[in-house]
VOPAGU-2260 file (C-alpha; in pm, 1 decimal, decimal comma):
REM VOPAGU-2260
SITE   aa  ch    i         X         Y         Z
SITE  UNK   A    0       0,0       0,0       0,0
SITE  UNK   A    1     135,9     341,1     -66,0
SITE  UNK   A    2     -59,2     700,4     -10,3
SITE  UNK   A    3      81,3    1096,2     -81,1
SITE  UNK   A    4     -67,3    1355,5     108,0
SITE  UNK   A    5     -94,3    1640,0    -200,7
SITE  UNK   A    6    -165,1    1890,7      50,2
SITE  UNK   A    7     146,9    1889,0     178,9
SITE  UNK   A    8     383,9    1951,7    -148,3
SITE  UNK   A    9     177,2    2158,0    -357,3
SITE  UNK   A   10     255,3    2503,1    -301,9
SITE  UNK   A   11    -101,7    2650,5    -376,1
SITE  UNK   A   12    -273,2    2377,3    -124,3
SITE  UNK   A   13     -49,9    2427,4     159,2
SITE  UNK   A   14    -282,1    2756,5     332,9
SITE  UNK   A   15    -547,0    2675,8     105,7
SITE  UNK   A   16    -888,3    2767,2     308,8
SITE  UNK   A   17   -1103,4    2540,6     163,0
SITE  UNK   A   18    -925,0    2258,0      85,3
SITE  UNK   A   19    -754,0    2126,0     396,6
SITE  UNK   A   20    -616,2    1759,8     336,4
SITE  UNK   A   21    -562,4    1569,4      -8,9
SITE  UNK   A   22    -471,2    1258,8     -18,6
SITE  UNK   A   23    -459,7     993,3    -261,3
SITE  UNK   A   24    -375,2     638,5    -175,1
SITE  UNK   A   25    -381,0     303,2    -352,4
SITE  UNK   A   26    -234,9     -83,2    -311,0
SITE  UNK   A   27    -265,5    -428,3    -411,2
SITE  UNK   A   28    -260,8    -752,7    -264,4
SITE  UNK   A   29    -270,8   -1119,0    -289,3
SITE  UNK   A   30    -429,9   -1309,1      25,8
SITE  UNK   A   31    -482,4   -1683,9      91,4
SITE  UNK   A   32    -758,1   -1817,4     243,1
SITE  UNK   A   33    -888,9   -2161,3     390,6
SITE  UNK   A   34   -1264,7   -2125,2     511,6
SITE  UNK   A   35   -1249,2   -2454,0     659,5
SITE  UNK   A   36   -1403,9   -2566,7    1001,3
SITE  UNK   A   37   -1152,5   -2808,6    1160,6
SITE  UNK   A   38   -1136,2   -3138,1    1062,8
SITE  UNK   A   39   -1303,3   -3090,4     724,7
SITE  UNK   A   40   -1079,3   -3256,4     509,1
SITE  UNK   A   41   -1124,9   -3591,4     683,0
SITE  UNK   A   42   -1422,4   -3877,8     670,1
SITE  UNK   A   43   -1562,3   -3801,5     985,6
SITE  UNK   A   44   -1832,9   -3891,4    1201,1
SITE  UNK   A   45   -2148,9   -3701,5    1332,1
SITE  UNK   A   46   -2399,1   -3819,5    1600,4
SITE  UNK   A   47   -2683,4   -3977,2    1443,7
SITE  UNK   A   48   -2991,8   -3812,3    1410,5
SITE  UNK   A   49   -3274,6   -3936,4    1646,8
SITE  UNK   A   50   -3046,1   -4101,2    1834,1
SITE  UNK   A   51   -3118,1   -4327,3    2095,5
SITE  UNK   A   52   -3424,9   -4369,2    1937,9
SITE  UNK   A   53   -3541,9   -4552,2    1645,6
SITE  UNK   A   54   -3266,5   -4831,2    1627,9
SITE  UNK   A   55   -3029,7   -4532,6    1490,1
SITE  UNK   A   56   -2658,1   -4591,3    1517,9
SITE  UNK   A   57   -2479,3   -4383,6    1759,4
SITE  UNK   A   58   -2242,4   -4209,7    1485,2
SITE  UNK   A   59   -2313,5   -4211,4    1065,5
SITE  UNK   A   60   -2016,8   -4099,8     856,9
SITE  UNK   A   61   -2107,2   -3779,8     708,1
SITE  UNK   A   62   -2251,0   -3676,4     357,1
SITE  UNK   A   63   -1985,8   -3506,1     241,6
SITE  UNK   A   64   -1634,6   -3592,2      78,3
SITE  UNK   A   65   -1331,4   -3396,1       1,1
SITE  UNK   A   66   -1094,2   -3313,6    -303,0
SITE  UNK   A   67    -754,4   -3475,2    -114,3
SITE  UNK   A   68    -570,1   -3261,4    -323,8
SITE  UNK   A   69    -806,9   -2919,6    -216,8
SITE  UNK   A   70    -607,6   -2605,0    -239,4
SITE  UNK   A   71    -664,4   -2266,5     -67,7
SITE  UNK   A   72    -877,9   -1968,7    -209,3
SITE  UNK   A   73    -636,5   -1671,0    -352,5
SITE  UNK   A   74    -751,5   -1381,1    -380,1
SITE  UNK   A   75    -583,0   -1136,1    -554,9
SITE  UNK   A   76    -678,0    -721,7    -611,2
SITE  UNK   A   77    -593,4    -357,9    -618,7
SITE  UNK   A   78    -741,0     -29,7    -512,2
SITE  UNK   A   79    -704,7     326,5    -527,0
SITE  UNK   A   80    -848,7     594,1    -378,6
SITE  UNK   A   81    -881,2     947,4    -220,3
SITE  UNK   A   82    -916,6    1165,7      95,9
SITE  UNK   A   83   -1034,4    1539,1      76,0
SITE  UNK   A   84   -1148,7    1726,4     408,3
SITE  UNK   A   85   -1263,4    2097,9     293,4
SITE  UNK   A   86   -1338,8    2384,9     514,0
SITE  UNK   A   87   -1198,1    2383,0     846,3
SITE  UNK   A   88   -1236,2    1970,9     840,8
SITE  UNK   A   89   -1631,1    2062,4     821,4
SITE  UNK   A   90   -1676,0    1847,7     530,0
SITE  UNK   A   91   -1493,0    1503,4     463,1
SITE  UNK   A   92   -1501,0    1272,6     168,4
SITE  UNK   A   93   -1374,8     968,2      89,1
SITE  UNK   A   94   -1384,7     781,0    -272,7
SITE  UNK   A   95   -1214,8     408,7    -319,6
SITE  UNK   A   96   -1217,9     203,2    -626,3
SITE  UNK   A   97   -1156,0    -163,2    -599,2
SITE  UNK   A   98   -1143,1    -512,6    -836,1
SITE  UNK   A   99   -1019,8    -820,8    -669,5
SITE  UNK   A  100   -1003,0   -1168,9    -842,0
SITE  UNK   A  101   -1102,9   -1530,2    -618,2
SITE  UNK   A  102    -940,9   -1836,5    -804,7
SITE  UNK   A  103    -991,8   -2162,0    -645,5
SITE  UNK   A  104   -1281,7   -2154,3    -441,8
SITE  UNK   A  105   -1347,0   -2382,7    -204,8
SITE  UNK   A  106   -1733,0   -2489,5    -260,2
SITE  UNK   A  107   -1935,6   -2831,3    -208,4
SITE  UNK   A  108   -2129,7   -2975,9    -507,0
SITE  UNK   A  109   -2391,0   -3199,9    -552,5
SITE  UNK   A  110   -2298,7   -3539,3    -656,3
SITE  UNK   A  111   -2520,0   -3857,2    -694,9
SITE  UNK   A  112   -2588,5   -4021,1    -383,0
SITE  UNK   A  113   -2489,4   -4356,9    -540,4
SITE  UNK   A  114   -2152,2   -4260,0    -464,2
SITE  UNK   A  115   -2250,8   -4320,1     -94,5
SITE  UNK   A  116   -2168,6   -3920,5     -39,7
SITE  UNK   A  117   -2425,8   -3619,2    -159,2
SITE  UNK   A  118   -2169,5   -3322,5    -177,9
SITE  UNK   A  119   -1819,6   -3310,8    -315,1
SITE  UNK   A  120   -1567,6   -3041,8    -142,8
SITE  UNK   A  121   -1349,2   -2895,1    -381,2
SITE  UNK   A  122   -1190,5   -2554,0    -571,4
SITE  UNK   A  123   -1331,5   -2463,5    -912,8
SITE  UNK   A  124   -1438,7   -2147,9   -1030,2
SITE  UNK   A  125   -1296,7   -1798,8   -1033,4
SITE  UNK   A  126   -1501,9   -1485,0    -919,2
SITE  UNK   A  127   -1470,1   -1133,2   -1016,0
SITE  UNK   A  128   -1550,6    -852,9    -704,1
SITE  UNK   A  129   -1563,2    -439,0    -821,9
SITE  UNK   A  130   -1706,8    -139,5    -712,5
SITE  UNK   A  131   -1721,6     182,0    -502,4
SITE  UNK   A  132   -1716,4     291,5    -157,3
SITE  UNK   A  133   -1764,4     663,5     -88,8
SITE  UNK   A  134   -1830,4     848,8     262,9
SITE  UNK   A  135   -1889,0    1216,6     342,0
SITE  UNK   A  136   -1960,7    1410,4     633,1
SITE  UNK   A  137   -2088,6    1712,0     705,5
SITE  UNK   A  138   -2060,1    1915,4    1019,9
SITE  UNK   A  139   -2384,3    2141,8     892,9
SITE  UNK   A  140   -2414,0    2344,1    1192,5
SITE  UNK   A  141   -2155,6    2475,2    1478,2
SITE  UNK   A  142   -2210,9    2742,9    1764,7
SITE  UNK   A  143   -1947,4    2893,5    1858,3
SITE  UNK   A  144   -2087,3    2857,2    2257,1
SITE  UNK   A  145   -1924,6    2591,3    2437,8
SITE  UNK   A  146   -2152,1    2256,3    2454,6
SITE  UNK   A  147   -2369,7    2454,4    2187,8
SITE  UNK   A  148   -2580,0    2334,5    1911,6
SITE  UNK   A  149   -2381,9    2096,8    1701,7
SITE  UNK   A  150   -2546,7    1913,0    1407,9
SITE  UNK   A  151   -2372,4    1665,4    1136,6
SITE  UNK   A  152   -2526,7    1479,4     909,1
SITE  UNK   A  153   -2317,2    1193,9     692,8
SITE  UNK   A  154   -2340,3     923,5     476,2
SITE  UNK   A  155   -2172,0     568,3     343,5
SITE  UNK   A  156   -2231,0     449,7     -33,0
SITE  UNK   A  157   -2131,9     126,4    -162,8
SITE  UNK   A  158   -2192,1     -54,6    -496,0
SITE  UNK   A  159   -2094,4    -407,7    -580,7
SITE  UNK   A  160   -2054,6    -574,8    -907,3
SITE  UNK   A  161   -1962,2    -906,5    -919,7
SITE  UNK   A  162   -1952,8   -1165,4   -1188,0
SITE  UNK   A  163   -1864,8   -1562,3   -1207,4
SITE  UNK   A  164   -1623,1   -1532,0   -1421,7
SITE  UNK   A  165   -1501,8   -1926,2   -1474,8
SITE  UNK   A  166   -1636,5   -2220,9   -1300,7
SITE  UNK   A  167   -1458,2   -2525,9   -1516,6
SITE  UNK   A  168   -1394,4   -2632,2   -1847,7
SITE  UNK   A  169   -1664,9   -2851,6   -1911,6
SITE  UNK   A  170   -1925,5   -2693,2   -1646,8
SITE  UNK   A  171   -2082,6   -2353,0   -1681,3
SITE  UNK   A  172   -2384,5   -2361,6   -1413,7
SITE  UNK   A  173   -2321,5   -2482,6   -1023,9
SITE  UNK   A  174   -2586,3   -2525,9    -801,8
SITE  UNK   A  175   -2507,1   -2428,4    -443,9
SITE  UNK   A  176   -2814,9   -2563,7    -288,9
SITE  UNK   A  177   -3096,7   -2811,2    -278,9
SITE  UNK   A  178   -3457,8   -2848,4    -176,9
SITE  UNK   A  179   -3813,9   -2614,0    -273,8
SITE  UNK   A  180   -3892,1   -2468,3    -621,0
SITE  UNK   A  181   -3608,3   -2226,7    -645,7
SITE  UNK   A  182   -3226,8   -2255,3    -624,7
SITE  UNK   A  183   -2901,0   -2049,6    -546,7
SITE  UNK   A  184   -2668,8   -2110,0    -808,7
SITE  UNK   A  185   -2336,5   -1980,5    -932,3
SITE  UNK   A  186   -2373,1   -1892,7   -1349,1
SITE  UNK   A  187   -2091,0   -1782,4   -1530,4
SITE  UNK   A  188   -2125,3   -1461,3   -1713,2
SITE  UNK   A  189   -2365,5   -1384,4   -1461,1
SITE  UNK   A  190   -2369,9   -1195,1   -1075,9
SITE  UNK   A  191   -2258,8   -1427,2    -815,7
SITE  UNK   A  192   -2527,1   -1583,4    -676,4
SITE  UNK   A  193   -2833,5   -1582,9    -882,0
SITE  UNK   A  194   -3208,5   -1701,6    -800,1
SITE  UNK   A  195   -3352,6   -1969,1   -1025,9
SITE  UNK   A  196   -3619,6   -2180,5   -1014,9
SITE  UNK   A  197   -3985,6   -2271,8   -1171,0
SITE  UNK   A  198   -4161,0   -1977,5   -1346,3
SITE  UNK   A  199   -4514,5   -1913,1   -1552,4
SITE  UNK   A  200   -4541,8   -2021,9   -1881,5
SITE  UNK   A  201   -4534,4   -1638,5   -2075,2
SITE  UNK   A  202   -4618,7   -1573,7   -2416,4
SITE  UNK   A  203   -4386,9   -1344,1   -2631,0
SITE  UNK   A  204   -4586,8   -1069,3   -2488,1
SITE  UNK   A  205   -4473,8   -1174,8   -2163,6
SITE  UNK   A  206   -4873,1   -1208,8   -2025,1
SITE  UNK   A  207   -4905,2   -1597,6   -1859,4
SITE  UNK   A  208   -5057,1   -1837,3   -2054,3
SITE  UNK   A  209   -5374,9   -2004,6   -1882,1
SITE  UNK   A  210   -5540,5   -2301,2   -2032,7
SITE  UNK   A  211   -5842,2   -2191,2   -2227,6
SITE  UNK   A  212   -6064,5   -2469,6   -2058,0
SITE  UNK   A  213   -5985,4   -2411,2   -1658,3
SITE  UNK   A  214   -5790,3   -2055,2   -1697,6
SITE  UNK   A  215   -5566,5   -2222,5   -1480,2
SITE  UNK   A  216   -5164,5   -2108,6   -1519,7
SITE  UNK   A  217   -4866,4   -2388,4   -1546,6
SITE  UNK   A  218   -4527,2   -2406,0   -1460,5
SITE  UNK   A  219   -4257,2   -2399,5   -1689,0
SITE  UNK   A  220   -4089,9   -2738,5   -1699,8
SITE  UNK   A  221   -3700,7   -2578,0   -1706,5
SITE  UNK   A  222   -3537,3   -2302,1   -1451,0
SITE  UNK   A  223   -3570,6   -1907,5   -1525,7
SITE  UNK   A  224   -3361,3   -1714,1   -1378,5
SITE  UNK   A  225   -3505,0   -1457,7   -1112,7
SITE  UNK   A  226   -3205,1   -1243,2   -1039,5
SITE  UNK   A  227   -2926,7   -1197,3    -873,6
SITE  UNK   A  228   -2926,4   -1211,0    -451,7
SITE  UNK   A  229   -2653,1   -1028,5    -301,1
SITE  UNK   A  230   -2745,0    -667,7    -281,4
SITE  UNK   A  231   -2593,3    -384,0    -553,5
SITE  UNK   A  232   -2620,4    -129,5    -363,2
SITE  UNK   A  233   -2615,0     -32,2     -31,1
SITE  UNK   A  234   -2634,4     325,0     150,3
SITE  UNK   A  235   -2632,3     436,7     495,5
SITE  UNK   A  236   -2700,6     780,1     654,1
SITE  UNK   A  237   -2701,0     942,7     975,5
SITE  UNK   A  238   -2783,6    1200,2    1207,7
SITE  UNK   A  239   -2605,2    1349,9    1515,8
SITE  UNK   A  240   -2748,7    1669,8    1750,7
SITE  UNK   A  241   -2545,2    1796,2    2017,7
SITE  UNK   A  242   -2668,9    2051,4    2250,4
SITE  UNK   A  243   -2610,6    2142,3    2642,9
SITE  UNK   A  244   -2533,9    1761,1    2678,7
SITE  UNK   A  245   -2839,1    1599,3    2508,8
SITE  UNK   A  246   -2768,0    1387,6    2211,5
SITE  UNK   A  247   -2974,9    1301,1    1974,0
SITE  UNK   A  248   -2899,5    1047,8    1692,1
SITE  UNK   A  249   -3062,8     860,3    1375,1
SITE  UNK   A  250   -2909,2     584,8    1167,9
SITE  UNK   A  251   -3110,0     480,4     859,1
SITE  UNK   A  252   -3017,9     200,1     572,7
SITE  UNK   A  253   -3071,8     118,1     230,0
SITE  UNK   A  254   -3014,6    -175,6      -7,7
SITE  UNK   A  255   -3107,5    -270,5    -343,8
SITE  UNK   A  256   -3087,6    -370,9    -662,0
SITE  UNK   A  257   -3134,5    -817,9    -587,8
SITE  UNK   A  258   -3390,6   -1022,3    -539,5
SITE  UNK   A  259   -3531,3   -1236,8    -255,6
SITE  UNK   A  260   -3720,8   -1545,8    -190,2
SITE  UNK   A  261   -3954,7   -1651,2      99,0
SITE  UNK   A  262   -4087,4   -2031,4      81,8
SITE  UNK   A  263   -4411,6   -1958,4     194,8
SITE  UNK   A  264   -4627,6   -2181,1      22,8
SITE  UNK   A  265   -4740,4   -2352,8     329,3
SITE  UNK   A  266   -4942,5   -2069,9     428,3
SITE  UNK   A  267   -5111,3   -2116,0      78,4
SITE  UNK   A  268   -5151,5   -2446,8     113,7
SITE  UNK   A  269   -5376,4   -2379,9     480,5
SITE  UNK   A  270   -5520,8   -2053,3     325,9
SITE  UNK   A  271   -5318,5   -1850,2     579,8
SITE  UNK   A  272   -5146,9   -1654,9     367,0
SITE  UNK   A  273   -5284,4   -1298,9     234,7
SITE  UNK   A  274   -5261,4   -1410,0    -115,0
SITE  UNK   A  275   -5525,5   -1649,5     -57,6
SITE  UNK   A  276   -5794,3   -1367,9      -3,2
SITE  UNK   A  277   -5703,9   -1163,4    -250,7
SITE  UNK   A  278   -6017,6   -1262,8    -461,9
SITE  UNK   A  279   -6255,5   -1330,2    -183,2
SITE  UNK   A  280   -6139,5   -1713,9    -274,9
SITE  UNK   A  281   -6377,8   -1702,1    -551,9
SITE  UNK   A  282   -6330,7   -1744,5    -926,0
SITE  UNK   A  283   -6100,0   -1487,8   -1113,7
SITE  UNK   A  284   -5947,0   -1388,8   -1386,6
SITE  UNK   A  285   -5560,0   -1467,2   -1357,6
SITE  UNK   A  286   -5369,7   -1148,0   -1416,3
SITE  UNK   A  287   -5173,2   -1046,7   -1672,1
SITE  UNK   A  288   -5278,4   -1382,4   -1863,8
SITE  UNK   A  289   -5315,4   -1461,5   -2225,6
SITE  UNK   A  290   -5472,8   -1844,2   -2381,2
SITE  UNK   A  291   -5414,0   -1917,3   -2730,0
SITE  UNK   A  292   -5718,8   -1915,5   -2958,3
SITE  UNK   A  293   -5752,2   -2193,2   -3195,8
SITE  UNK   A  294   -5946,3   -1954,5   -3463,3
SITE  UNK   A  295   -5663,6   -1715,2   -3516,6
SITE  UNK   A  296   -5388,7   -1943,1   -3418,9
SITE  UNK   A  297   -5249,8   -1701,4   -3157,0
SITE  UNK   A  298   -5255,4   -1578,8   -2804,4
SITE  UNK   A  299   -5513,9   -1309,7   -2713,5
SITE  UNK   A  300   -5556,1   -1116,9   -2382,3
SITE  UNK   A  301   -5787,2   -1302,6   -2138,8
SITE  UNK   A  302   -6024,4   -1054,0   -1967,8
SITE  UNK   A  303   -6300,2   -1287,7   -1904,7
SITE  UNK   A  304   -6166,5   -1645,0   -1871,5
SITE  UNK   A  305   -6179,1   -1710,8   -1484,6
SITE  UNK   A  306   -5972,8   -1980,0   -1318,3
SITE  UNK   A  307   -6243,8   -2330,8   -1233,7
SITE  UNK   A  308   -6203,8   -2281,2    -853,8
SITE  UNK   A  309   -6064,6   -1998,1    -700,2
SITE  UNK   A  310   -6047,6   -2127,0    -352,7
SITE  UNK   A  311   -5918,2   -2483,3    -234,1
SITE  UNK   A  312   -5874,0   -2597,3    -573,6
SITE  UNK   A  313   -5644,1   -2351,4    -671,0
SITE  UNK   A  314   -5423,1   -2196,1    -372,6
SITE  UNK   A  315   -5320,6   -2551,1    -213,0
SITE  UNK   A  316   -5228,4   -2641,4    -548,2
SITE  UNK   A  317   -4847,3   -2732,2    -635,6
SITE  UNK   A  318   -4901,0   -2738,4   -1018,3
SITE  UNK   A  319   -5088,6   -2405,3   -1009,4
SITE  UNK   A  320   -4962,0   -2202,1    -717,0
SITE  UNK   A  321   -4719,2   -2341,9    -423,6
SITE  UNK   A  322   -4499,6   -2510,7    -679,9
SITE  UNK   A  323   -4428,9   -2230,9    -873,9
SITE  UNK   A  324   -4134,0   -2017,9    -770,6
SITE  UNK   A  325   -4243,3   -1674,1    -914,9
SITE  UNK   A  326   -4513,5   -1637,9    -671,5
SITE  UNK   A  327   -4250,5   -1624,8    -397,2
SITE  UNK   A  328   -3970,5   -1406,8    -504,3
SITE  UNK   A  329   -4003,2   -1040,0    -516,8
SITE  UNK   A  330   -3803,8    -740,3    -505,3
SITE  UNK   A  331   -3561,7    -708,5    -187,5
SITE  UNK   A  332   -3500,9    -387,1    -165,6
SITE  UNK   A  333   -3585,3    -175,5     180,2
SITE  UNK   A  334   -3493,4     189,6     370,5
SITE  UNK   A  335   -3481,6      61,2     754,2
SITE  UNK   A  336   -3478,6     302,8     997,3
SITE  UNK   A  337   -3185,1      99,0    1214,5
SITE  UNK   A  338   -3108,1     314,0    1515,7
SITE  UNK   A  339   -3260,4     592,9    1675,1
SITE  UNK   A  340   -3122,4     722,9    2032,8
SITE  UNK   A  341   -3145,2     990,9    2262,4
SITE  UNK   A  342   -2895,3    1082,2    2538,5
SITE  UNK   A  343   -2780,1    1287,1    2808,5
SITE  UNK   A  344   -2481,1    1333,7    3022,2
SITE  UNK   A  345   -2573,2    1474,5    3391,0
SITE  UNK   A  346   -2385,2    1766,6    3497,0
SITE  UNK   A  347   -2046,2    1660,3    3642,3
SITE  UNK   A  348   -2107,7    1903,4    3887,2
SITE  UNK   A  349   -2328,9    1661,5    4059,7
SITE  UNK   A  350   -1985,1    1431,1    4091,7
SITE  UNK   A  351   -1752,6    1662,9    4220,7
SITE  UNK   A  352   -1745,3    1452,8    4574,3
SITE  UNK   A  353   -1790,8    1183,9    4460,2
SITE  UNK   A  354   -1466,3     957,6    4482,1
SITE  UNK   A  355   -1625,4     625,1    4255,9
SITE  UNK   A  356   -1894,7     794,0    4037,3
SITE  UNK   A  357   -1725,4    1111,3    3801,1
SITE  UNK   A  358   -1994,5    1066,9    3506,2
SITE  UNK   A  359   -2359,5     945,6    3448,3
SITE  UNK   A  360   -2518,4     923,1    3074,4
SITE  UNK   A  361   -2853,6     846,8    3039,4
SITE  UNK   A  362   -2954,6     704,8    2705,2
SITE  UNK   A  363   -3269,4     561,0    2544,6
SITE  UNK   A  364   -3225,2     331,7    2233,3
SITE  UNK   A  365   -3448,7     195,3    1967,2
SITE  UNK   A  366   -3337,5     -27,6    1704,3
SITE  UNK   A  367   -3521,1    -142,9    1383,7
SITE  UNK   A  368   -3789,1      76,4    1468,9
SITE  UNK   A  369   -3925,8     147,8    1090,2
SITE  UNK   A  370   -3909,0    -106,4     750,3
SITE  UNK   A  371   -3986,6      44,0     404,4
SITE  UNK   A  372   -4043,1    -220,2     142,4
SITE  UNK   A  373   -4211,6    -227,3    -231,4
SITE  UNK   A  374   -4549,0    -315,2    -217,1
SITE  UNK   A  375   -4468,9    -636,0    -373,0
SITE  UNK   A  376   -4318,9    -758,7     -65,2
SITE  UNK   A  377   -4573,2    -879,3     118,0
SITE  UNK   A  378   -4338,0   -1134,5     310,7
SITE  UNK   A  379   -4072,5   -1086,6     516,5
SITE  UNK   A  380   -3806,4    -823,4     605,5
SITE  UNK   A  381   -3542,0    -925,5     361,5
């Protein structure tokens, strides 16, 4: 790593009143890394489950195997960057670019259970990590009173773009997990992870196709891809008020820009959920939905086709609802409001005899008190 403070040589920066420190900065590096719990690369042996019960053996080998000739991760980057604090250190800013390779990941993947194993641990693959990380704050108000009003304000930025950039020669898709209608999976050419699973059959018009008989939708029969997972961007801002020893402070956050999943289908299935009752559980028209009209040999906009039962024979329904993927992903994106406090210190005048106590601060906290989400979420807090 090696940084030069510009302030410092250049001759018009040196008194300069609004530009106080310049710095620029930059490095590379190359670290190794073994994410492994101990004893991972041997055929060990985990305590059965159920046990005593159920004639299960005390200890089962596990599920997994390992490469014997598994090598660490490298990763491998650079970076450069700058520092800036303008008027009287009221206002500093921070800017850092970064791309960093991974070769050799260490990941498990599925193998057929005939081999007595389910997952193989091994390296393959090769992941590409850039973006930008910024920071600024602002001291937007100062008395000039001692313990006056004080107010700053500041803010964190981040975006991430990162891409599978090689997985092996003669593989090009990886799952990295198993179970329920939709997948993680690492793609090349594509975001590391990605979302895919079942979908809606769509005509080139991208309205779902319902069967002209039962206007009921159906799955496709191969995985779509829903998006990526990991979050693109991500912001943070806060808020800090000082006056006559009361504190006041707000932290908010931000992220975007991926997609998340919530396996609720259960809730379908026992008509919990608030899907369920969106169409008073009668018969509807499916949204959005086309079915292809033998007369003119091409799909037409369904506005009066309603499904054959809109109620138990259609939200319990794996082939028409819970089975489908799409129903359960949605946009991830959410402004929390993460932190909000208020403090004050008592008067140390209080403590002047006192020979244990020489400060008291009082402070009330609350913490994820507000969630902001698109109205398509109607799950979970991502």
């Amino acid at each position: 790593d090696a940084s030069f403070i510009l302030s410092n040589y250049i001759e018009s920066l040196r008194d300069n009143k609004t530009i106080n420190v310049l710095k620029i900065r930059g490095g590379y590096s190359v670290v190794g890394n073994v994410n492994l719990p101990a004893y991972s690369l041997l055929g060990t042996y985990a305590q059965g489950s159920g046990y005593p019960y159920n004639n299960v053996p005390g200890y089962a080998q596990i599920s997994r195997v390992v490469n014997p000739n598994i090598r660490p991760e490298k990763t491998s980057g650079y970076e450069f960057g700058t520092d800036v604090e303008l008027f009287k250190n009221k206002v500093s800013l921070s800017l850092t670019y970064y791309d960093t390779k991974t070769d050799d990941q260490i990941v498990p993947v599925n193998i057929s259970s005939a081999s007595g194993y389910s997952s193989y641990l091994t390296n393959t693959g090769k992941v590409g990590n850039k973006g930008i990380e910024t920071t600024l704050n602002v001291v937007a108000y100062r008395s000039g009173e001692d313990r006056g009003l004080e107010i700053s304000v500041g803010g964190n930025y981040a975006y991430y773009d990162n891409k599978v950039l090689a997985i092996s020669n003669d593989l090009k898709s990886l799952a990295l997990s198993t179970g329920g209608t939709a997948q993680v999976y690492a793609v090349e050419g594509l975001p590391f992870p990605v979302l895919q699973g079942t979908g809606f059959n769509r005509d080139n018009q991208g309205r779902v196709i319902v069967n002209e008989r039962t206007g009921y939708p159906s799955a496709t029969q191969t995985n779509i891809l829903f998006g990526n997972t990991s979050p693109k961007h991500v912001l943070g801002l806060n808020l800090t008020a000082q006056y006559k020893g009361f504190r006041l402070g707000a932290v908010a956050q931000y992220k975007g820009g991926y997609v998340a999943q919530m396996s609720t289908g259960s809730l379908d299935f026992s008509g919990s959920g608030i899907r369920t009752v969106y169409f008073d559980r009668e018969r509807f028209v499916f949204p959005n939905s086309s079915y292809f009209d033998s007369a003119t040999n091409q799909y037409v906009q369904n506005t009066n086709l309603t499904v054959r039962d809109g109620g138990a024979g259609f939200w319990p329904s794996s082939a028409y609802n819970t089975g489908i993927a799409e129903n359960y992903v949605f946009n991830g994106a959410y402004w929390k409001i993460t932190e909000l406090s208020l403090a004050y210190d008592l008067p140390k005048k209080l403590f002047r005899n006192s020979r244990s106590v020489k400060a008291v601060n009082l402070m009330f906290v609350g913490r994820n008190l507000f969630l902001f989400t698109p109205k398509e979420n109607i799950f979970t807090d991502p």
